[in-house]
Structures are given as C-alpha cells and as structure tokens.
C-alpha positions in Angstrom: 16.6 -82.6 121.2 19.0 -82.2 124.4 20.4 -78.2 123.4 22.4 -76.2 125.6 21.9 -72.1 126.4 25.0 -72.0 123.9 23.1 -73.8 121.2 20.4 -72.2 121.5 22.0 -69.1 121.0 23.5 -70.0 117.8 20.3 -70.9 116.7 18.7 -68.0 117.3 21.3 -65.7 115.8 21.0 -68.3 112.7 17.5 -67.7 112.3 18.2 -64.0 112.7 21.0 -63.8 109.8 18.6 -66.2 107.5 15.2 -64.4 108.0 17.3 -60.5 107.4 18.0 -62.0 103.6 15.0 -64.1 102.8 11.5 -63.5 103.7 9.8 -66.4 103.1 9.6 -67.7 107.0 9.4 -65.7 109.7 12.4 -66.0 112.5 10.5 -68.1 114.8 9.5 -70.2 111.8 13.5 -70.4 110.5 14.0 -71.6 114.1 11.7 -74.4 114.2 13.0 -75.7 110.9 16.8 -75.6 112.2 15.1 -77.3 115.0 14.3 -80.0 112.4 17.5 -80.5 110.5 19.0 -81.5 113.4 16.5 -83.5 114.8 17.2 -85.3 111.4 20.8 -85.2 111.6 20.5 -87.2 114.9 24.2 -85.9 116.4 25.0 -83.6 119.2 26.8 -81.3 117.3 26.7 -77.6 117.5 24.8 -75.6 114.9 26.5 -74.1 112.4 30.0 -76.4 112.9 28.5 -79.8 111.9 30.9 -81.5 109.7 28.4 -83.4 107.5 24.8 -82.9 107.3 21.7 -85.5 105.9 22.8 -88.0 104.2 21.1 -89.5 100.9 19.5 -92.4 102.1 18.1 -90.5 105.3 16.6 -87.4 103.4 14.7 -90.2 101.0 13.5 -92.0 104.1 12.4 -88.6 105.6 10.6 -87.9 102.2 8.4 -90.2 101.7 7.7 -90.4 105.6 6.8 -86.7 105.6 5.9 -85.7 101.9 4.8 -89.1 100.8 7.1 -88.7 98.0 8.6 -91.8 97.7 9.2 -92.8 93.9 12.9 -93.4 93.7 13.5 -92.0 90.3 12.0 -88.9 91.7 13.7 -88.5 95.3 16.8 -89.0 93.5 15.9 -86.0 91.3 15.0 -84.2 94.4 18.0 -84.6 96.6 20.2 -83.9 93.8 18.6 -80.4 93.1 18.7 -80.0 97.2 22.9 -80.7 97.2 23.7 -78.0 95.6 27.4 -78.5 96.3 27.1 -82.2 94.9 29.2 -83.2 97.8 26.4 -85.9 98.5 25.0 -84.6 102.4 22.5 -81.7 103.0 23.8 -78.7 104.7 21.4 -76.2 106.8 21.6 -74.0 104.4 20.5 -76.5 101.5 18.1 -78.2 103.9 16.7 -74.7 104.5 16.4 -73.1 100.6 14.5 -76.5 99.6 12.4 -76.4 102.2 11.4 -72.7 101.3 10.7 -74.2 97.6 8.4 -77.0 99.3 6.6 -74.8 101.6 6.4 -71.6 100.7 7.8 -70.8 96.7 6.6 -68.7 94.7 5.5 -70.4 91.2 8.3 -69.0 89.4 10.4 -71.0 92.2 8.4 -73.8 91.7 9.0 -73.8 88.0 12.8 -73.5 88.3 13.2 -76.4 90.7 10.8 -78.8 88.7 12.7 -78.3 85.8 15.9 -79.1 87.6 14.3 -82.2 88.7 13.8 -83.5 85.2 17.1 -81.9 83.3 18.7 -85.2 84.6 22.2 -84.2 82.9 21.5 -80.6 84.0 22.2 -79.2 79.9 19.4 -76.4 80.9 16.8 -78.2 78.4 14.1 -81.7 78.6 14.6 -84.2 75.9 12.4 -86.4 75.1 14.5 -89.2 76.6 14.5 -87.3 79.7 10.8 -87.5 80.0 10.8 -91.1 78.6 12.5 -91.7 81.8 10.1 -90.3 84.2 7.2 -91.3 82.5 7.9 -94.8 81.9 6.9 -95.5 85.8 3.6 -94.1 85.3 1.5 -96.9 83.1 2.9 -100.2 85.3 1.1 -103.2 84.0 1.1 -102.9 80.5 2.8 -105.9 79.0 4.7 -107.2 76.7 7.4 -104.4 77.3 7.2 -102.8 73.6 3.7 -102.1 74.1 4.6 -100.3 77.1 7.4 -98.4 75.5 5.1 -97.2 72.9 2.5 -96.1 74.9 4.9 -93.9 77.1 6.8 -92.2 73.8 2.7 -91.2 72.9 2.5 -90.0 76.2 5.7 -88.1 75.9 4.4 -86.5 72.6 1.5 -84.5 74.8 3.7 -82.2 76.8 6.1 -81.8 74.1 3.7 -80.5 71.9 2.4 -77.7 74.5 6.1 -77.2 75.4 8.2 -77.1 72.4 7.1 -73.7 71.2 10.4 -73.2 68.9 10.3 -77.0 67.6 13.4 -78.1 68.4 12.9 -81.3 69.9 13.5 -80.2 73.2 11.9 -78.0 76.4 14.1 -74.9 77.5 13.2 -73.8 81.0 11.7 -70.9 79.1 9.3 -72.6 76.9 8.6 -75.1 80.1 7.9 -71.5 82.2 5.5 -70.6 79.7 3.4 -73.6 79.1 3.3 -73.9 83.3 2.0 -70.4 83.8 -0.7 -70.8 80.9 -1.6 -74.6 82.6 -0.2 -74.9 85.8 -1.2 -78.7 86.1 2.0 -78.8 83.6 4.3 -78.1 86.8 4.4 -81.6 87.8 3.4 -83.5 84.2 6.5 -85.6 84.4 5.6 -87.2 88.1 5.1 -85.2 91.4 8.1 -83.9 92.9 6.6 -81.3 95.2 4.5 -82.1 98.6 0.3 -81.4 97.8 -1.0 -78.7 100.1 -2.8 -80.9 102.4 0.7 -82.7 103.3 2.6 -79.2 103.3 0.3 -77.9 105.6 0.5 -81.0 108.2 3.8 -80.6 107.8 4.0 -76.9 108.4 1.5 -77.7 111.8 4.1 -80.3 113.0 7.3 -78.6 112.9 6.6 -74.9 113.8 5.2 -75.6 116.8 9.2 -76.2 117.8 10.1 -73.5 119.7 13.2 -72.7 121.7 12.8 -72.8 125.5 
C-alpha cells in the first residue's frame, strides 16, 4: 500500500487515540490492522476521511479467505453484528471493535457477540426458530426433508434444555451467559462464528508484521 508521510501520520495518531481508550492491541498492533482495513478497502483514500468503507460482499470474501468462516447464514450474522450503524459498509472503527472480539475478547465479549449473531431479529432473546435456522445446515444429507426437520427440532431441544433456566421457551443473553461460562463449548453450539485459535494466530502473524516505514 502506496501511503504518503501525511497518511502515515494520520495513521499513527489514529492508532494513538484508539490504543489510549482500549487496551486490547498495543499501538503498533492498532497500526498494522488500520494497515489492513485499507489494504481491504483497495482506494487511495486518506485515513480517517474515506467515504465508504468494506462492503458486504468483500468482508464475506475476506472471511472465509482468512478465518475460513464461510457458511453464508453465518457471515451474514457476522457482518450484521460488525455494521453497527446498519448502513451496510464497515467503518475503521467497526472493522477495528470486531476484530478485537475475533482476536483478542474476553469471554464475556465473546458471549455478547455470539448471541448477537444468533438473535436474528435482534429482540435480546433465541427462539427456538432462531436456532432451527442455524442448525438446520448442520445434518446435510438426511432425506426426505421431514425427517430432516425432525431431527434438527431434537437437536434444538439439547441447548434449550441447558439454556432455558426460567422455562420460557426462549434463551435471554443471561441464561445463554450462564450456560457458556459453566460449558464453554456452548459459545458456538449454534454453528462457528468465531475464528479457532490456530487460524487467529496465523492471522495475528500475518498482519502485524505491517509496520509503518
């Protein structure tokens, strides 16, 4: 990436403001992954001013290339928590907090986003539909088509049991905090929507060895 002494400069003093008010990467590390965003963003625009930022289409592409996380019910889950703004393009600063949750969150961050992944319609609690809709993906070849359906609502059934602590039919993020921090394979029982730590750390290797000239 072609960057002037002017660019660089507003690069650094990005990396500066980010790292004072969250302490999850250090400033060299906040610069390589600025470095990164617009590497992905693929204009010659000047940090901070850009217009637009990753579209949709790229951020899945750049998902499954780097993360291996390529399911589409799933990156659509994941770009949606990412734009926070909903205006359908990731900004620096959403590129940035998601990749802190995909690198370095704590487990109470992971929680939080992996229950925003599933709330599809965002109400604050899991249905049963809503996990209908994840799970279904994950017993392929099972026909005829009402067999499979009833083998997913069983499947459903599991993590609602260890979930549902107040019987409602539905998973708070609450009860879902609880039941993770007890079994913390529950995180992800609705599909993988987080990088494993082997891919995290190739990643991690790749893009902070970025550096400023």
């Amino acid at each position: 990436m072609d960057l002037t002494a002017m660019n660089k400069r507003r690069i650094r003093e990005l990396a500066k403001t980010i790292t004072e008010n969250d302490k999850h990467f250090k400033k060299k590390e906040t610069e390589s992954l600025i470095l990164e965003f617009y590497e992905l963003l693929g204009q010659k625009v000047k940090p901070g001013t850009e217009e637009h930022g990753v579209d949709r289409l790229k951020f899945k592409v750049y998902l499954h290339d780097m993360f291996r996380l390529s399911k589409e019910k799933m990156t659509d889950g994941i770009f949606r928590v990412f734009d926070k703004d909903r205006d359908g393009f990731l900004s620096l600063e959403e590129w940035l907090k998601g990749m802190t949750v995909f690198l370095r969150g704590t487990l109470e961050e992971k929680i939080k986003y992996a229950f925003s992944v599933y709330d599809l319609n965002e109400d604050g609690e899991m249905s049963r539909e809503e996990m209908f809709y994840f799970l279904k993906d994950t017993l392929p070849g099972l026909p005829p088509e009402e067999n499979l359906e009833e083998a997913v609502k069983f499947l459903v059934e599991i993590p609602m049991k260890r979930m549902d602590t107040n019987k409602d039919g539905l998973v708070s993020l609450e009860e879902f905090e609880a039941a993770v921090k007890k079994e913390n394979l529950l995180l992800e029982a609705f599909g993988p929507c987080l990088p494993d730590t082997m891919t995290t750390r190739k990643f991690q290797q790749r893009v902070f060895q970025k550096r400023l000239e």
